[in-house]
N, C-alpha and C positions, 0 to 999 in steps of 0.2 A: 289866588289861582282861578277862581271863579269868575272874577273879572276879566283876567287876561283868557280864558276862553272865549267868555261872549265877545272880547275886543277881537280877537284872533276870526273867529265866523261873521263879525259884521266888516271886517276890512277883507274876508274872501267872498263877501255874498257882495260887497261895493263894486272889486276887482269884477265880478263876471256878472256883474250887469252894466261895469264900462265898457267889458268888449265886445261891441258892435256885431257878433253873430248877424250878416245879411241873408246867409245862405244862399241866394242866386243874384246875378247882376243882367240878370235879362230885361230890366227894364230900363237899370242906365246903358246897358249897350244898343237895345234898341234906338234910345233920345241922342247918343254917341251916331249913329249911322246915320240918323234922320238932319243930322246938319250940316252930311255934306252931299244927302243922298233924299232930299226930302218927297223925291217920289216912291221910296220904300213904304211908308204908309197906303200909297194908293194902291202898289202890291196886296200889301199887307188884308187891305180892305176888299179889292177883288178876291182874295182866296175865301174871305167871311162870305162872300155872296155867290161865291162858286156853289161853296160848301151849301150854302141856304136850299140854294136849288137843286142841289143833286138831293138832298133829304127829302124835300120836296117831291122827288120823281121817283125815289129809289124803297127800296125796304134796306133796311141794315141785315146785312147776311150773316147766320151763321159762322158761315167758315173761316179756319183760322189765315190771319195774314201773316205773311212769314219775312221779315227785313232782314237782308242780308249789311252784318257789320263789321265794321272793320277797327278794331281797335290802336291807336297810334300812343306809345308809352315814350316819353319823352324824358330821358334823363340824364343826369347830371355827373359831373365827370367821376368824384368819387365813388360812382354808385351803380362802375361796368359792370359787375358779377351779376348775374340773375338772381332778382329776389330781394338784392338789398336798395334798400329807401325807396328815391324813384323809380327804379326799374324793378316793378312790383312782382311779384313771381306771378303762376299761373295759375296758381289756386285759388289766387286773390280776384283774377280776371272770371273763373269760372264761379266763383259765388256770388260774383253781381251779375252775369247772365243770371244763373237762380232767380234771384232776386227779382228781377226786371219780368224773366216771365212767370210769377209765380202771379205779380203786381198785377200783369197785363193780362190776368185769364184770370183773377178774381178768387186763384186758390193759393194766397198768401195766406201767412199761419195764425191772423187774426179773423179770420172766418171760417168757422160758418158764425162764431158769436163773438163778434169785436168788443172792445174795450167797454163799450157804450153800444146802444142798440137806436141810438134817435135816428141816425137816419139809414139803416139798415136796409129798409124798402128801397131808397135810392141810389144803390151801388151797384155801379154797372161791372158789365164782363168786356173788354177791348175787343177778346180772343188773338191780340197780336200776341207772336212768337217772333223773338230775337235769336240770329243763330249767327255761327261764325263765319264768312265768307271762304271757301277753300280755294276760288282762283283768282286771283288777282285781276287789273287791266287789263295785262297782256297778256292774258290766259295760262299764265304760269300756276301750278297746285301755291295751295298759302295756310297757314294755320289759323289767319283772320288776324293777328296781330304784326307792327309793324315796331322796332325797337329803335330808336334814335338817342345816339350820342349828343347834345345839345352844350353848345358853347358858354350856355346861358345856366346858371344855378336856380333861378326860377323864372316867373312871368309874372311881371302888374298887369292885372287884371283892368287896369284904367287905360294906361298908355300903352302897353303889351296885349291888349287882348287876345288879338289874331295874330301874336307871331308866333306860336306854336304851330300857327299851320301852314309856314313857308320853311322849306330846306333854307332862303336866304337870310330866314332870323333866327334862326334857332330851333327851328323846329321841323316838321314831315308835312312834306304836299299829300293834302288829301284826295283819294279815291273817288273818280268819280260822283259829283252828290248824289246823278239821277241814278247810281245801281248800288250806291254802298252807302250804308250811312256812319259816318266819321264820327267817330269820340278820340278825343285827345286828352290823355290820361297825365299831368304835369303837378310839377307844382305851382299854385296861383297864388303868392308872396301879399303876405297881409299888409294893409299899410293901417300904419298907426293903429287905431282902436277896433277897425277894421277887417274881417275876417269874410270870404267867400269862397263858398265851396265849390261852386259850378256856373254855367250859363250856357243858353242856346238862343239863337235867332227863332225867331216865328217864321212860318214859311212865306213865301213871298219875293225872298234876292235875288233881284237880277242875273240874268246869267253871266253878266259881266264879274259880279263877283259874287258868285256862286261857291266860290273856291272856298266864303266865310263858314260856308253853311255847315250846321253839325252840332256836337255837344264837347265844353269844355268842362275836367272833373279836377276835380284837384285828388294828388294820390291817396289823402289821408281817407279820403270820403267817398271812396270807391272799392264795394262792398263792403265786406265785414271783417275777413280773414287776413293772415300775412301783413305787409305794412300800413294799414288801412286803423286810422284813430279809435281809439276803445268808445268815443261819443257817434263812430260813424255806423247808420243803423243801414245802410245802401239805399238810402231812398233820393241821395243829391240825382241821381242817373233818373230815378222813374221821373220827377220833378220835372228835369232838363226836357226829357222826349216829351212831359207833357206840351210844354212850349213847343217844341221841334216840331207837335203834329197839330200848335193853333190853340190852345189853353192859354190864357192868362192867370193873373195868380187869383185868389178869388177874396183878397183885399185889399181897401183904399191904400195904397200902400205913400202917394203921393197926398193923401188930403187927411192928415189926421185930424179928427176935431169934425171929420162930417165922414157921413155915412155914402157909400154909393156901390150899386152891384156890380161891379170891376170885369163880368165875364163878359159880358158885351157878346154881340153875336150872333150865337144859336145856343148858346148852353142859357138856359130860363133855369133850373133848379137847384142854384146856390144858392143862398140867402146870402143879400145885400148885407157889408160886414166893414166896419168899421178901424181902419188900424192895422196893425199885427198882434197877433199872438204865440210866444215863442214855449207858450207853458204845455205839460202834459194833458193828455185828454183820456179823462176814465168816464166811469158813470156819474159820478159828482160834476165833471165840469159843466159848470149852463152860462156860459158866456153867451149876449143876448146886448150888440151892441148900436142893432137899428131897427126901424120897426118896419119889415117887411111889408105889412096889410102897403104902405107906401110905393113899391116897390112892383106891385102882381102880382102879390101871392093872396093866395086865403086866408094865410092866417101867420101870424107872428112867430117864426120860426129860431130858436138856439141858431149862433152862426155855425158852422160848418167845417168846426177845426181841425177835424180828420181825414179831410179829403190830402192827395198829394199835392194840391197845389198852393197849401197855406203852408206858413211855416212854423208850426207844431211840432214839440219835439216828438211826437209819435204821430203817424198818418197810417192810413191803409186803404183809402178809397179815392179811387174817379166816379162822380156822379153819374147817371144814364147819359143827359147828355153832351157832357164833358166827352164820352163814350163815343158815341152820336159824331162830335164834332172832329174827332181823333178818325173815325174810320172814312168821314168825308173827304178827309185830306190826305187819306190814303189811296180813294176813289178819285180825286181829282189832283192837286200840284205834286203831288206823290207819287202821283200811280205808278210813274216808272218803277219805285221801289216795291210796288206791290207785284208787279211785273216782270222784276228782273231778269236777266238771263243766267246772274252767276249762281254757281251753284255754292251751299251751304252746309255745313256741318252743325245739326239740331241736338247732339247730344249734352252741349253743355260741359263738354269735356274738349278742352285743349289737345289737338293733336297733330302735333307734330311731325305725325312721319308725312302731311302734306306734301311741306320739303322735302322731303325723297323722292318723293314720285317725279318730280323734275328731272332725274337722271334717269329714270326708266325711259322718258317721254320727252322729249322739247322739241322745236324749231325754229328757224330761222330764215329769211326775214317776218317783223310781221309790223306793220302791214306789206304785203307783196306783190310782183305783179304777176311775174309768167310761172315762177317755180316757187319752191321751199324746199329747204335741206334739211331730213328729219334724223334728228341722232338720239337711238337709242343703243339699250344694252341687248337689247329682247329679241325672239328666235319666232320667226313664222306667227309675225300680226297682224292686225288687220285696220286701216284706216279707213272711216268713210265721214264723207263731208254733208253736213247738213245746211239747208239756209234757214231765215228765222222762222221760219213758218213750220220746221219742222219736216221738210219736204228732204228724203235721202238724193243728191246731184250726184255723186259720185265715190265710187269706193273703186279700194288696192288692198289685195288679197294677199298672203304667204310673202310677204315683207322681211329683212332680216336685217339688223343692225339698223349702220348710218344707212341713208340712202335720199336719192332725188323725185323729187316729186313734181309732174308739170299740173298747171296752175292755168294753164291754155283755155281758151273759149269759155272759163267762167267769168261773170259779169261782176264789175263793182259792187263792193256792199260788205257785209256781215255775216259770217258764215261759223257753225261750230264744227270743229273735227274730231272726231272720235276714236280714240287708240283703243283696242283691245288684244290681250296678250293672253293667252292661259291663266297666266294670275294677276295680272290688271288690266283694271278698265278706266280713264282718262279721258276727259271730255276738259277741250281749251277754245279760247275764240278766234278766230282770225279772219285779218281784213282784210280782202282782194280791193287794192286799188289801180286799174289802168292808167 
C-alpha cells in the first residue's frame, strides 16, 4: 500500500508538471501580429519613447485614473441561463472588478506585510480605478456588460485569437478602444499540454485594426467567485492590463539558459531574471537566477517573483516603475481613456436597472441632422444640450411624453444631452452631422 501511494503522487506530481500552465500568450500574439504587421513593433517602440519623455517633463500625479469598461461574456449554446458555465453570473464580474482595483491602488489584502518583505520598498500604488461603463456608443444607459450567444463552444487561442471579438466569428464587436476598454470573457480551449488563461496586445495598434485592442480572460480565471477555477486567484486580468498599459513579463521567457532584464523601456527596478517560475513565493523563497551587479544595479538582487507580471502562483505587486510606465501610457497612447466622456458606474456593483433608464429616456436618429424624436414615458422635463467643452448651447423646458426636437443652426460635432425628470437624471451622446 505504501508503494502504491508514492506511485499514485509521483504519476500526479508527473501529470502537472506535463501540463504546460503558460498563463498569458501575449508574447506569441504579439510575434503572431508582427508577421504580417511588422510595423507594430515600431508602434510599439514609439509608445516606450513617448512614454520616456512624458516622465521626463511630467511629475506622476496623485490623482486617481478612472477607465471606463466594458465587459463582453461570450457563451456557449448550452450555457443560455445566467450564471451557468460561460455566461458567468454577476457576482463573478464584480469580484474581479475587486480584485483589479484593490491590485491598482496597492490596497490588495497582502499589504501592508506581504508574503515576503524583500522588495516591499519597491511597490508602487497605479491609483487606476476600473469602473463599469453605464452608456454605451450610442448613448444608450448600459450596465458595462455585454452577453453574446456564440456559435462557437470555445476559441484557440493560436488560430482563433481575435475571433471573440468579431459578431462575424463568433463572438461581439468591441466598444470603442479610445473610450472603453474591452475584456472578452470566453472560453480559450487548451491544446494539447497546453493551457492559457489570458492575453492582451501592448499599446501601439494601428488604428486600422484597433478593433484587436483589449484583454482576452478565459472564464475559469476570471475572479474568484461563481464559475471561476478553485486554482483561479483573479490575478490573469491585473497581469493582462499590465501589458494593455506597456509591461512586459519580467522574464526571459524566450532565452532559457541565459539571463536578460526583459523590461526594457522605462521600468530599471526589476531584476534581470532568468526563465519562469511557476512556484509559490513566501519568505523562504530566494530564487536568485542572474547577477544583476551585470545588469545596473548596485547590488545582486533575489529575482522579483511577486510582482504581477511573472508567473508565480501568488503575485501582489507592480514595481514603482512598472507604475511609472502604466500612468505614462495613460498620459499619452491612452489618454483618450483617461479622458473619456462616458460615464461610469465606480461601485463595483453590477447594476442593472441601467437598462431601464432607456425607456424613461431614448431617441432617434443618432447621428442627426435637422431633428430628433424624443420618446419618453415622463411628465414636464427638461432637455438641455451640451458640447464637449462643457459649454450649455441649448435647452427645452416642461417637455411631456414623445415629442420633436429641432436640431436647426447647430454645427457638426459631438454633443451631450441631458434629460432631467423629477426622478431622473440621464445624460447620452449625440452626433449632429450636416
Amino acid at each position: 500500500m505504501k508503494y502504491l501511494l508514492l506511485f499514485l503522487s509521483l504519476t500526479f506530481i508527473n501529470n502537472l508538471f506535463s501540463q504546460e500552465i503558460k498563463k498569458c500568450y501575449t508574447t506569441e500574439l504579439i510575434n503572431n501580429e508582427l508577421v504580417s504587421n511588422p510595423n507594430y513593433q515600431v508602434e510599439i517602440n514609439n509608445v516606450w519613447k513617448q512614454n520616456k519623455n512624458w516622465l521626463k517633463s511630467n511629475q506622476i500625479s496623485k490623482q486617481t485614473i478612472t477607465i471606463p469598461v466594458v465587459i463582453h461574456v461570450i457563451y456557449r449554446q448550452n450555457h443560455s441561463n445566467l450564471g451557468i458555465g460561460t455566461n458567468i453570473p454577476n457576482i463573478q464580474i464584480e469580484d474581479q472588478l475587486r480584485i483589479l482595483n484593490e491590485d491598482f491602488s496597492k490596497t490588495n489584502s497582502e499589504f501592508p506585510n506581504p508574503p515576503r518583505n524583500t522588495f516591499v520598498n519597491y511597490a508602487g500604488n497605479a491609483n487606476i480605478q476600473f469602473c463599469l461603463a453605464t452608456t454605451d456608443p450610442n448613448g444608450n444607459p448600459t450596465d458595462g456588460i455585454t452577453r453574446t450567444l456564440s456559435t462557437k463552444n470555445s476559441f484557440n487561442y493560436n488560430t482563433e485569437s481575435n475571433d471573440m471579438k468579431r459578431n462575424s466569428t463568433g463572438g461581439r464587436d468591441g466598444w470603442p478602444p479610445g473610450d472603453y476598454m474591452n475584456i472578452w470573457v470566453c472560453d480559450i480551449a487548451s491544446q494539447g499540454n497546453t493551457s492559457v488563461l489570458g492575453y492582451a496586445y501592448l499599446p501601439g495598434l494601428q488604428s486600422w485594426n484597433a478593433w484587436k485592442d483589449g484583454l482576452v480572460v478565459d472564464f475559469q480565471y476570471f475572479g474568484t467567485k461563481g464559475n471561476a477555477s478553485s486554482t483561479s486567484d483573479g490575478r490573469t486580468p491585473t497581469h493582462e492590463i499590465g501589458h494593455y498599459l506597456g509591461l512586459n513579463h519580467t522574464f526571459c521567457e524566450a532565452q532559457s539558459g541565459g539571463c536578460c532584464d526583459n523590461d526594457d523601456s522605462n521600468v530599471y527596478d526589476t531584476p534581470a531574471t532568468d526563465d519562469v517560475y511557476f512556484g509559490s513565493v513566501n519568505s523562504g523563497t530566494n530564487n536568485n537566477t542572474c547577477n544583476d551587479l551585470l545588469y545596473g544595479f548596485n547590488s545582486d538582487l533575489l529575482d522579483m517573483d511577486e510582482n504581477f507580471m511573472a508567473y508565480s502562483r501568488n503575485t501582489w505587486m507592480f514595481s514603482n516603475d512598472q507604475v511609472n510606465e502604466m500612468i505614462s501610457t495613460m498620459n499619452g497612447y491612452r489618454s483618450n481613456l483617461k479622458n473619456s466622456n462616458v460615464t461610469v458606474n465606480c461601485t463595483g456593483i453590477v447594476n442593472s436597472k441601467f437598462v431601464e433608464l432607456n425607456k424613461l429616456f431614448s431617441f432617434f436618429p443618432n447621428p442627426a441632422k435637422n431633428s430628433i424624436t424624443i420618446e419618453s414615458s415622463e411628465l414636464n422635463y427638461r432637455l438641455s444640450l451640451f458640447d464637449m467643452l462643457g459649454n450649455e448651447v441649448r435647452t427645452w423646458k416642461n417637455l411631456n411624453n414623445n415629442t420633436q426636437i429641432d436640431m436647426n443652426n447647430l454645427k457638426s460635432g459631438v454633443y451631450l444631452i441631458k434629460f432631467n425628470s423629477e426622478t431622473t437624471h440621464i445624460t447620452k451622446r449625440i452626433i449632429i452631422s450636416k
